[in-house]
C-alpha positions as CSV (number, residue, x, y, z in Angstrom):
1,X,0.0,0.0,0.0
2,X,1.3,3.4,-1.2
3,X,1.2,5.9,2.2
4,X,-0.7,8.8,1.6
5,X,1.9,11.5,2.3
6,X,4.4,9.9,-0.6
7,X,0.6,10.1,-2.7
8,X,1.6,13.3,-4.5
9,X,5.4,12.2,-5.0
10,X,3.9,9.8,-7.7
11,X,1.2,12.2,-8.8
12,X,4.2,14.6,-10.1
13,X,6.0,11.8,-11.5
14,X,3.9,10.4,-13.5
15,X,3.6,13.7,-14.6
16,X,7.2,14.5,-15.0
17,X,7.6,10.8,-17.0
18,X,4.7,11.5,-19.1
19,X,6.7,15.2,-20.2
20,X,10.0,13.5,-20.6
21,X,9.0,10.5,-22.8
22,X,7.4,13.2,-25.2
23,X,10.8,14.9,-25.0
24,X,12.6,12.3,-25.4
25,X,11.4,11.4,-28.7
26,X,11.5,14.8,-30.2
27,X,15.6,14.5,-28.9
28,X,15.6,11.2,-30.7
29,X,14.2,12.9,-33.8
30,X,16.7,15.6,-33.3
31,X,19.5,12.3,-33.3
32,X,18.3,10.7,-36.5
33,X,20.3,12.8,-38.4
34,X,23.6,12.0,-36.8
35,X,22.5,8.4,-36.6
36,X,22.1,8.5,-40.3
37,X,25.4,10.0,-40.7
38,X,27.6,8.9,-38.6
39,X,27.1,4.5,-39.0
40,X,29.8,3.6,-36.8
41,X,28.5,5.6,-33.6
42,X,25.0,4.3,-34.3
43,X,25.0,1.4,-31.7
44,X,26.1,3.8,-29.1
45,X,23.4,6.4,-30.0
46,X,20.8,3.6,-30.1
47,X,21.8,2.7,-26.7
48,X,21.6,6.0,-24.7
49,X,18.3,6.4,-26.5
50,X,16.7,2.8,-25.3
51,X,18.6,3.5,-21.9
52,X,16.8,7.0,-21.3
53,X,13.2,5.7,-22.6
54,X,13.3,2.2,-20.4
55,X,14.5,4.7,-17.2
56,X,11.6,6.6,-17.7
57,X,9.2,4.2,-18.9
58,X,10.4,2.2,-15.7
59,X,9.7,5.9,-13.4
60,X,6.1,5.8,-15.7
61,X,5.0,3.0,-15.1
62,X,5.9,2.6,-11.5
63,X,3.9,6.4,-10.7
64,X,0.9,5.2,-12.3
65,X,0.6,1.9,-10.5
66,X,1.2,3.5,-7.1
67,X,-1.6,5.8,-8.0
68,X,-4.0,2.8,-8.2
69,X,-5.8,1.8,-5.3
70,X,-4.8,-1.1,-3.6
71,X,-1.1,-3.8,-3.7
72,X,0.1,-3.0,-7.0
73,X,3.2,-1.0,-6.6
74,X,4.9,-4.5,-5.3
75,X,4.0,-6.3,-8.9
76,X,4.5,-3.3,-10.7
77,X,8.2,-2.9,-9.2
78,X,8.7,-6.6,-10.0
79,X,7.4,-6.8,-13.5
80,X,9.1,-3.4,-14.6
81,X,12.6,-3.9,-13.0
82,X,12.4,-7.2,-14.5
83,X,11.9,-6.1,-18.0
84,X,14.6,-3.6,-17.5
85,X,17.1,-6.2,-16.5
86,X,17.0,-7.7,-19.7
87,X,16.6,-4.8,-21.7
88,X,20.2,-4.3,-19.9
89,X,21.4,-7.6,-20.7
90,X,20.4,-7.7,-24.2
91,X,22.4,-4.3,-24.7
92,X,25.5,-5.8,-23.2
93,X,25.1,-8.8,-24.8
94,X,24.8,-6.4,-28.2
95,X,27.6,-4.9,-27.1
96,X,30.2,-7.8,-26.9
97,X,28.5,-9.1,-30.2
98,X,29.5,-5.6,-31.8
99,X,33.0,-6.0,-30.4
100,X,32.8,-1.9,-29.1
101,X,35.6,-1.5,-27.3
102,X,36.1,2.3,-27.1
103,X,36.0,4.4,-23.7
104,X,33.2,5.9,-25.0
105,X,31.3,2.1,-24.8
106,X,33.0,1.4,-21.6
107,X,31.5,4.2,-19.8
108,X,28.1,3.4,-21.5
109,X,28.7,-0.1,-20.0
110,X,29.1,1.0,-16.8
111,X,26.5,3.4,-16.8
112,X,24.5,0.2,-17.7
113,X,25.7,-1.6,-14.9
114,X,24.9,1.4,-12.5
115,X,20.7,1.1,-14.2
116,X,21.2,-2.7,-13.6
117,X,21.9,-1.8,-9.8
118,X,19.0,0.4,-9.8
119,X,16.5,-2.1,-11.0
120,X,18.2,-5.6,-9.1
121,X,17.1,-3.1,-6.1
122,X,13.7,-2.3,-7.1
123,X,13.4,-5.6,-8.0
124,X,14.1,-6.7,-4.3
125,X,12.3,-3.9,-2.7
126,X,9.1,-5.0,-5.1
127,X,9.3,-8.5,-3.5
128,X,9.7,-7.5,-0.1
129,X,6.2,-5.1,-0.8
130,X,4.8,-8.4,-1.7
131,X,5.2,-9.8,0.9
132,X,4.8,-7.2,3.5
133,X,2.5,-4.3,2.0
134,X,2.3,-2.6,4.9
135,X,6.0,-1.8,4.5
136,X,6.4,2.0,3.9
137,X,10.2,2.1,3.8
138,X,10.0,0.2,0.9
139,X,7.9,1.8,-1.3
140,X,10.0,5.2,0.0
141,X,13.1,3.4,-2.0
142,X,11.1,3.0,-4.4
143,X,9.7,6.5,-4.7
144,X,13.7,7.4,-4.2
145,X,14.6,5.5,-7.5
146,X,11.8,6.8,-9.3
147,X,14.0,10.0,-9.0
148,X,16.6,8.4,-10.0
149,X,15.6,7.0,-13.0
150,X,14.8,10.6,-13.9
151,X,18.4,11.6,-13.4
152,X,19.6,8.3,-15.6
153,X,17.3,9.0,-18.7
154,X,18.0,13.2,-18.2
155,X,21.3,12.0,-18.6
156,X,21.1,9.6,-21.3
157,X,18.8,12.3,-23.5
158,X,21.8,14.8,-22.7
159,X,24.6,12.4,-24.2
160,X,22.1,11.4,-26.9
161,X,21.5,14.8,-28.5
162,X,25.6,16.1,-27.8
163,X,25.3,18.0,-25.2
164,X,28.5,19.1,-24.1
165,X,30.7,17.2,-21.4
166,X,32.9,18.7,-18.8
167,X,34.6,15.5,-17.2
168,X,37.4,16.2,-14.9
169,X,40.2,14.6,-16.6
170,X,39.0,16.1,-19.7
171,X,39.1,19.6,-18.0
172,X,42.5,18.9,-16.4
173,X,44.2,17.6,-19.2
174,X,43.3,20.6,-21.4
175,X,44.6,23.4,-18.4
176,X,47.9,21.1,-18.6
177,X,48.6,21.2,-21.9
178,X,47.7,25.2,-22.3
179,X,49.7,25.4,-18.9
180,X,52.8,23.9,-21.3
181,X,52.2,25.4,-24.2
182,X,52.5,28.9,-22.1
183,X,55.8,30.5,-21.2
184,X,56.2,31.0,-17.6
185,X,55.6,34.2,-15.8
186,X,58.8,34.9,-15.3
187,X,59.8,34.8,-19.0
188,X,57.2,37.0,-20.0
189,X,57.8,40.6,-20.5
190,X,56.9,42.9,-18.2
């Protein structure tokens, strides 16, 4: 049973999910182009953009369930964190088939891996709703990775259209090398 005072949480989120799938296909739209031109970053593209729909399909799906009277967050949680685990698994299993082995991948893979976290513990916190449904702390994990899944599939939209990425060893690197490629302060004139 969903308490009443996390009622509204899901209210919004469905909300929010409902916005962000729309969104998300008008950033896939956006992608089509570069998918079309660019073959050999295709997979990747395809990826992010499967990755961000099944977070927030997942975040969708689990809102509108705990909207419904009665025990249905706990077999919603189940069913939906199960489908996500092997949406993940096909991916990786796409991904050793394609033989990607570029940084790029890797950090796809491992944001993978951090989704397949998310869902083996909403997956678990489904069961133990099941089969205790008077549990409130676990439907307030689960309200807590609805949020998360938003923050995954933001994410994932964000890589899928280019956005730009400030990564810290991307940003260091650069300030060393211009830091090199500058003459010291003492050798410049005064």
């Amino acid at each position: 049973m969903v308490p009443a005072d996390i009622h509204d949480l899901f209210l919004a989120a469905a909300s929010v999910a409902g916005a962000l799938i729309g969104l998300l296909f008008v950033a896939i739209s956006v992608a089509a182009e570069r998918l079309a031109r660019d073959k050999a970053e295709a997979p990747v593209y395809r990826i992010r953009a499967a990755a961000a729909l099944t977070a927030f399909t997942n975040a969708l799906a689990v809102s509108l369930f705990a909207l419904v009277p009665g025990q249905k967050i706990g077999p919603t949680a189940v069913a939906v964190a199960a489908t996500g685990l092997t949406f993940i698994a096909a991916v990786l299993l796409s991904l050793v088939r394609l033989r990607e082995a570029r940084w790029s991948t890797a950090r796809d893979a491992l944001f993978l891996v951090g989704l397949a976290v998310m869902f083996v513990i909403q997956l678990l916190q489904g069961i133990a709703i099941i089969a205790h449904p008077d549990n409130p702390g676990a439907v307030n994990t689960i309200a807590i990775l609805v949020i998360v899944c938003f923050l995954i599939g933001i994410a994932r939209s964000w890589e899928l259209i280019g956005g730009p990425s400030f990564g810290i060893r991307h940003e260091v690197t650069a300030l060393v090398r211009r830091h090199e490629g500058e003459p010291a302060d003492e050798d410049k004139p005064a």
